[in-house]
C-alpha positions in Angstrom: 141.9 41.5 110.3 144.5 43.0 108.0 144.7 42.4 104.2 147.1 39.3 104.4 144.9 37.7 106.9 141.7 37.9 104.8 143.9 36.7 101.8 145.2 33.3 103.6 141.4 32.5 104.8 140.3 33.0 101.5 142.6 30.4 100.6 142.1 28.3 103.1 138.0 28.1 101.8 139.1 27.3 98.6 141.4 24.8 99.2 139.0 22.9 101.3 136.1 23.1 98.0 138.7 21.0 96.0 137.6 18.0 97.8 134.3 17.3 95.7 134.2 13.4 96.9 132.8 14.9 100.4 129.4 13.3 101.9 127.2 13.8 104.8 127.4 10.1 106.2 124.4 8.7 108.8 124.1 9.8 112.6 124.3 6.1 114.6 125.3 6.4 118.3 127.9 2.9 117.4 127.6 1.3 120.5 128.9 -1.8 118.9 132.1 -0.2 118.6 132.1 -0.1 122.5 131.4 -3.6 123.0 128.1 -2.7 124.0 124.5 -3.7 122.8 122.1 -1.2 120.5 119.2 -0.3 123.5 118.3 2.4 125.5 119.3 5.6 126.5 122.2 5.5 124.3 124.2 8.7 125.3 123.7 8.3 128.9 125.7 4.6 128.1 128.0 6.6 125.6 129.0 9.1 128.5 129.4 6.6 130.9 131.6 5.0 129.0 134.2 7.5 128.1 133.8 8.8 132.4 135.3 4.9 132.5 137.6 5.6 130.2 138.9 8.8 131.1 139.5 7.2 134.4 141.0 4.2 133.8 144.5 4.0 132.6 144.4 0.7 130.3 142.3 2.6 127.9 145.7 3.4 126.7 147.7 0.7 128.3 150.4 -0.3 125.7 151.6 -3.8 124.1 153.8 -5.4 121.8 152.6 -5.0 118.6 151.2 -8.9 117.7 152.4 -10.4 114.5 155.0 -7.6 113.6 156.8 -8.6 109.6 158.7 -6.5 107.8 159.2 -6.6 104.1 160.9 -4.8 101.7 160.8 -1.3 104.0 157.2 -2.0 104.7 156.4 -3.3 108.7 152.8 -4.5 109.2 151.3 -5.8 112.5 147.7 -6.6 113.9 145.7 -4.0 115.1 145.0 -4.2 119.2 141.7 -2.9 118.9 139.5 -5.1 116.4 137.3 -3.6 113.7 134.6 -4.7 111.7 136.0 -4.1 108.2 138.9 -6.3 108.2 141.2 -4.5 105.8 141.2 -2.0 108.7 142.5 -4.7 111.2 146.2 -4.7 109.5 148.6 -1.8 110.7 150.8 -0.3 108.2 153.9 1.7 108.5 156.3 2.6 106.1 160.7 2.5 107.4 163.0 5.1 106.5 165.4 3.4 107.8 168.3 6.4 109.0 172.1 5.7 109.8 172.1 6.2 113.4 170.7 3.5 114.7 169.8 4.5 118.0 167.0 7.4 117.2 163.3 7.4 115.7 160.3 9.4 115.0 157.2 7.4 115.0 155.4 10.0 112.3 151.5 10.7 111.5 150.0 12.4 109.2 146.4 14.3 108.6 142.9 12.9 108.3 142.3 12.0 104.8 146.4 11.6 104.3 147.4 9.6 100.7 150.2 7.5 100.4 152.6 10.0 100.0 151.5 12.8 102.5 154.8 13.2 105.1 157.1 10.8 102.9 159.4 13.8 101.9 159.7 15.3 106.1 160.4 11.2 106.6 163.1 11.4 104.2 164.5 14.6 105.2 164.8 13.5 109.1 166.9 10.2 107.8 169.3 12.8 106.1 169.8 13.5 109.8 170.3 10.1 110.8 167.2 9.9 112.2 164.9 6.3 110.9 161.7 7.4 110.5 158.4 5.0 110.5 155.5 6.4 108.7 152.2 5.3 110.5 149.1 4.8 108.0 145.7 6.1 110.7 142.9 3.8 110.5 140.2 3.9 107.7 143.2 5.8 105.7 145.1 4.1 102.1 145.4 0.3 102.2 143.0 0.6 105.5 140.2 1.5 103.8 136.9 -0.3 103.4 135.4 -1.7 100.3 133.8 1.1 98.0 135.2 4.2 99.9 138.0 6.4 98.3 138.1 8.8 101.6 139.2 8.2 105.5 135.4 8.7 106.6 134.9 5.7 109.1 137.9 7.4 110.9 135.7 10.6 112.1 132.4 10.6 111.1 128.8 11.1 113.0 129.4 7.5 114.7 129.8 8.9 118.0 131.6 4.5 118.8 133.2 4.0 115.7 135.2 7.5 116.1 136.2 6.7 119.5 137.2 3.4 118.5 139.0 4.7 115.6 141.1 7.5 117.6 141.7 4.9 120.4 142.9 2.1 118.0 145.6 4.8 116.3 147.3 6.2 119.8 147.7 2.1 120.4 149.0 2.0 117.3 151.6 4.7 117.9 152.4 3.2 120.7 153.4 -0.2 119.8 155.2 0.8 116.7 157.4 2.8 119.5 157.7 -0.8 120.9 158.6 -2.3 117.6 161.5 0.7 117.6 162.6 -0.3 121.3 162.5 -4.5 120.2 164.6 -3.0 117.5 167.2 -2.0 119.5 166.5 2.2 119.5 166.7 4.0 122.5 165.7 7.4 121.8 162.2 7.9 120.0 160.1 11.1 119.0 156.4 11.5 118.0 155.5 14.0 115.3 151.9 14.4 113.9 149.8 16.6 111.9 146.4 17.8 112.4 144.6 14.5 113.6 147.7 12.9 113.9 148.8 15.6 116.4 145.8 14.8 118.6 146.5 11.0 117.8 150.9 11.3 118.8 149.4 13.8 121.4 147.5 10.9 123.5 150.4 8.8 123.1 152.9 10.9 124.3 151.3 11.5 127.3 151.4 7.9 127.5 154.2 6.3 127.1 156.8 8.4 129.2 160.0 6.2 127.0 158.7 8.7 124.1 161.6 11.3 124.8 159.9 14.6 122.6 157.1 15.3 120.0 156.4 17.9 117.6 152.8 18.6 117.5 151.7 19.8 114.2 148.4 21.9 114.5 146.8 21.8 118.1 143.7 22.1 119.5 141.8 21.6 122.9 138.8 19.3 122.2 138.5 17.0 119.5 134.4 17.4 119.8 135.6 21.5 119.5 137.5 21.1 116.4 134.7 19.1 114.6 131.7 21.7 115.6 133.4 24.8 114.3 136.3 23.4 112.1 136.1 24.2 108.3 137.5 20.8 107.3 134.5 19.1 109.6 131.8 21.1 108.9 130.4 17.9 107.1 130.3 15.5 110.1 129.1 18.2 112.1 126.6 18.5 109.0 125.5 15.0 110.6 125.8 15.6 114.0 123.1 18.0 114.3 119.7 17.2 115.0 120.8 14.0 117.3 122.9 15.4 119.7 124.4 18.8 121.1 128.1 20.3 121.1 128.5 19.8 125.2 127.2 16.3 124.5 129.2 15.8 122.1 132.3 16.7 124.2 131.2 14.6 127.3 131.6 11.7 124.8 134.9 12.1 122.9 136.7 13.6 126.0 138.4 10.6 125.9 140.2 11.3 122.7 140.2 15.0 123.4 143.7 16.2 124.4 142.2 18.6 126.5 141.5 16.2 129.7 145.4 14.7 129.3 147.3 17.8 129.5 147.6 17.6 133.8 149.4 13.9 133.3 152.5 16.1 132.2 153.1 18.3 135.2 155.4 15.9 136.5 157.5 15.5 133.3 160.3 18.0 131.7 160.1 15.6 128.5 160.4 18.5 125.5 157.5 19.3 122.4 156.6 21.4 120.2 153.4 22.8 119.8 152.8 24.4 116.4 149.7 26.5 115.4 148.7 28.3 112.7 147.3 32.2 112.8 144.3 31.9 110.6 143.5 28.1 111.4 139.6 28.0 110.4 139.7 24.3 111.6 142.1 24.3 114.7 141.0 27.6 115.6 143.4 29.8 117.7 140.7 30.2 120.7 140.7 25.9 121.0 144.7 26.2 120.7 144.6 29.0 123.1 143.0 27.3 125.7 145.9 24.6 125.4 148.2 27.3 126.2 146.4 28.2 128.8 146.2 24.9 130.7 149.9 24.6 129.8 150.7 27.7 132.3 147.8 26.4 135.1 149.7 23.3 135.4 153.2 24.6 135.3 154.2 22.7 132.2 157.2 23.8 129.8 156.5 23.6 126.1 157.6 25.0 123.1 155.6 27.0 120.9 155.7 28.3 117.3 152.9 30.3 115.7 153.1 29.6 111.5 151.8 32.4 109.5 148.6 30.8 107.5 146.5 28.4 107.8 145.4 24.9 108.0 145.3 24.0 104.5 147.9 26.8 103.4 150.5 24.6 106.0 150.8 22.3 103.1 151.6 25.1 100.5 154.7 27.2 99.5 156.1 28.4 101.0 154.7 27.7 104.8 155.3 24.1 103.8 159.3 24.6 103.5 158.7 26.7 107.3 156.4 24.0 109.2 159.2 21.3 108.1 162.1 23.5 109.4 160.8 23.6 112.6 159.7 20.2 112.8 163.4 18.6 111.6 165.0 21.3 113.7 163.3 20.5 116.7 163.7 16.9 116.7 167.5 16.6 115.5 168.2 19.3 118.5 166.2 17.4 121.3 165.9 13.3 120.6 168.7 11.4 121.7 169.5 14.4 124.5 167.6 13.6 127.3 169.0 13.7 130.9 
């Protein structure tokens, strides 16, 4: 590796020991979470249960978002997928509301995300007419549970709650596109960043009305990322001891974009995939082997390699770069589909 290379992963350690509030949390299989009972042979029940899922297409199956108010630029609705912490069960999205009235980007931002991560990139897309809604992930800001001050519950070593967690945000995603539609848009983008790519990812594949997405840091296998990611390394921290890495991906294949990619051979819907060079959490051999089953499957995508990292995205002057590409690539595609 050259000398700029080993200068942007030194960065990228030390801007991930700024985050001092960091804790190994409990290992707990969280079969409650799956609507099951705590018993036996919990990972055989764990695996069976994402197989179902994988195979069964309601998993995702959108709805109308239920109870949907909005307020002073503020939209909230109930959750579709019920948690036990009830601040949780509230949805929160922030409007930017743009001039053209026809086009929207349903945006996401990272794990761990405060109130103000992604509010400029919303901002700057309404300066292109675009309205933009910025999504609040579970666990995250108003979301989160009594006594916590980080996104934890949202992926931790609770093999059910992170499942549930992932699952309830694509829903999410997906009726807030339906909120847009109610609204009277007709031509609406997905962009997400880091978790939120794998989050817009899943719901892009799902909802085929979702004209183009820009992908912001991309990897194969969400079980991958949090085994040999840097910003992980603590629920990994938890993981081991009580289950193994290809266990681990048997049971969050479901959330993994990995096992998805194949729904889009039969759509020329246009996305960005961005990555980053020295990415010590979405490494470039997991976002490799999204390229990869890109070309199996015959699917166009975009593609733009950022020079730095993960952390270093959200840094001058990579930050003023990633946004360039992402504003550019939505103002050029949504609202031109054929």
């Amino acid at each position: 590796m050259n000398t700029y290379g080993r200068w942007i992963e030194r960065r990228e350690r030390i801007l991930t020991l700024r985050d001092t509030s960091r804790r190994i949390l409990p290992f707990d299989w969280g079969l409650e979470c799956l609507g099951q009972t705590v018993g036996r042979e919990p990972l055989s029940r764990v695996k069976r249960y994402a197989r179902t899922a994988l195979a069964d297409h309601r998993f995702y199956e959108s709805t109308p978002p239920r109870n949907p108010r909005l307020s002073g630029g503020r939209l909230t609705f109930e959750t579709p997928v019920e948690s036990a912490y009830p601040g949780n069960n509230t949805v929160h999205a922030r409007i930017f509301p743009g001039p053209d009235r026809r086009r929207a980007v349903v945006v996401v931002p990272q794990w761990n995300a405060d109130a103000t991560s992604h509010v400029g990139l919303c901002r700057l897309l309404t300066r292109l007419g675009i309205t933009a809604v910025r999504l609040s992930l579970p666990y995250h800001e108003r979301r989160l549970p009594p006594g916590e001050i980080r996104a934890e519950h949202m992926v931790s070593p609770n093999i059910g709650r992170t499942l549930q967690a992932t699952r309830q945000a694509v829903l999410e995603v997906l009726q807030a596109a339906h909120w847009l539609r109610d609204e009277g848009y007709r031509h609406i983008g997905v962009v997400g960043t880091s978790i939120g790519s794998c989050v817009t990812f899943l719901a892009f594949v799902h909802d085929p009305l979702i004209e183009t997405g820009v992908f912001n840091h991309v990897s194969s296998s969400f079980a991958q990322v949090v085994w040999t990611g840097l910003a992980t390394r603590y629920v990994r921290w938890g993981l081991e001891g009580y289950i193994s890495r290809d266990d681990l991906e048997h049971c969050w294949a479901p959330i993994s974009p990995w096992y998805f990619i194949p729904r889009l051979r039969e759509s020329r819907r246009p996305h960005l995939l961005i990555t980053a060079r020295y990415d010590l959490t979405f490494t470039p051999e997991l976002s490799q082997q999204v390229f990869l089953r890109y070309r199996e499957h015959g699917i166009p995508f975009d593609r733009i390699e950022l020079p730095c990292g993960h952390y270093t995205t959200a840094r001058f002057p990579f930050v003023c770069l990633d946004g360039w590409h992402i504003i550019r690539y939505l103002h050029r595609h949504l609202g031109r589909r054929r």
